[in-house]
N, C-alpha and C positions, 0 to 999 in steps of 0.2 A: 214367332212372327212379330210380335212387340217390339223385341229385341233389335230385330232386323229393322224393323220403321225406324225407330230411334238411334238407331246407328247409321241410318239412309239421312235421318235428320240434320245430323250431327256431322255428318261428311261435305253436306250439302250448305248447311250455315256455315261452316272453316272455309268451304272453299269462294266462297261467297268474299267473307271477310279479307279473306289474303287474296282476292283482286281487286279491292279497291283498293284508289290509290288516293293518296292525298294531295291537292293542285292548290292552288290560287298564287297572288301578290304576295303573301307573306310566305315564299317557299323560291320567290325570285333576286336571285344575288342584287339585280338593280334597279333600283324605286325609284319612277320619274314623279317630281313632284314640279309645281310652278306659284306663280305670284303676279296678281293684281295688281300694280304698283298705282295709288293713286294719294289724293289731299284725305279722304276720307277715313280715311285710319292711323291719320295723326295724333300722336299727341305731343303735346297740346295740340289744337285740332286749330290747321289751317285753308284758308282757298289758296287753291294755287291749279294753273292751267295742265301744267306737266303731269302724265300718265306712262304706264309703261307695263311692261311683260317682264316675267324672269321665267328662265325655265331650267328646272335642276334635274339631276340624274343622281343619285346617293349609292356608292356603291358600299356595302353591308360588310365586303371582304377587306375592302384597304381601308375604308370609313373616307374615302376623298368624296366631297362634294364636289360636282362639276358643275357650273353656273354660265349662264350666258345671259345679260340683263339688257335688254334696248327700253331707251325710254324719249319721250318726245314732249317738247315746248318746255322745257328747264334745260339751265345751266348749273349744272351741280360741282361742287364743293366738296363732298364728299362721298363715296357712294360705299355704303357699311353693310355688313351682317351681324345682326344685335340678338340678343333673349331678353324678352319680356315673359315675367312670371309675376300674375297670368297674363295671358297671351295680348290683351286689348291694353295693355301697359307700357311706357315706354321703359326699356330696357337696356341695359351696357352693352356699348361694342365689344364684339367676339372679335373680328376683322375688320378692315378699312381693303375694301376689295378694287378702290382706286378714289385718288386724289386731283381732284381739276380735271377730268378725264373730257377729251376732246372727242368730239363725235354722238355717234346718241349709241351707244354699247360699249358696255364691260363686260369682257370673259376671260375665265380663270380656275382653277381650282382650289378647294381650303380641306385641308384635312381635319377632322373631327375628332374628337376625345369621345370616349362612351357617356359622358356626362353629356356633353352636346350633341350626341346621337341620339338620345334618350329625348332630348330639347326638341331634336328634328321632329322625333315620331309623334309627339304630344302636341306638334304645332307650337313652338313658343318660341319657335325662330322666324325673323321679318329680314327683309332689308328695305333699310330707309334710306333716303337721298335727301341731304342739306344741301341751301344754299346761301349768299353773303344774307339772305334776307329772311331766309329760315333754318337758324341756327340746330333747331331740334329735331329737322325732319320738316319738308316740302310736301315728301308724297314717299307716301312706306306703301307696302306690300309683305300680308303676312305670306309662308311659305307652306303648303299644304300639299297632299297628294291629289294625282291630274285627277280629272274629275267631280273634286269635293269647292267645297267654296267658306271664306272665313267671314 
């Protein structure tokens, strides 16, 4: 009768185990992340009126970033994707994702290296926008997954 419990047991926990399944974000091909874009996360740290959204999609298979960035009350100069290590630092341009760009949106895609996917996942990728009157960055926005905040 022992025997039988413990093998009633034992059939009952396996079968248990091989129906769960495993789910969440880190099991989904593509990770939407977005960004803040403001003066407050400058550095060096400036005021400036200009604000804006970025909102990306990271695809895990091809490593393309997919970006769409609007931003409002600046004239930008340049509008960049940089790594700052660590994250609250300013950091080298990866890409210049447009130059004098007319309107209030840049969209595009940038292919990544695993060095800079690894960049993604850890947050130490921003994009910043200069202008003739802030060479180093106007209003940056670090790059985080939707939901979380930097």
């Amino acid at each position: 009768m022992n025997r039988f419990l413990l093998f009633l047991t034992a059939l009952l926990v396996t079968g248990m185990m091989s129906s769960c399944k495993e789910e969440g974000p880190h099991k989904d091909n593509i990770i939407k992340l977005s960004a803040t874009i403001n003066s407050q996360q400058t550095v060096p740290r400036v005021t400036a009126t200009g604000q804006g959204v970025g909102v990306f999609e990271y695809n895990k298979t091809t490593m393309e970033l997919k970006y769409n960035i609007t931003f409002q009350n600046i004239q930008p100069k340049f509008v960049t994707l940089n790594r700052a290590e660590p994250a609250w630092e300013a950091g080298p341009v990866l890409s210049t994702l447009a130059t004098n760009p007319t309107g209030t949106q840049v969209q595009g895609t940038f292919k990544l290296n695993a060095e800079q996917q690894t960049a993604l996942v850890i947050k130490q990728l921003y994009i910043n926008i200069t202008t003739e009157e802030n060479i180093y960055g106007a209003i940056r926005g670090q790059i985080v997954p939707d939901g979380q905040t930097f």
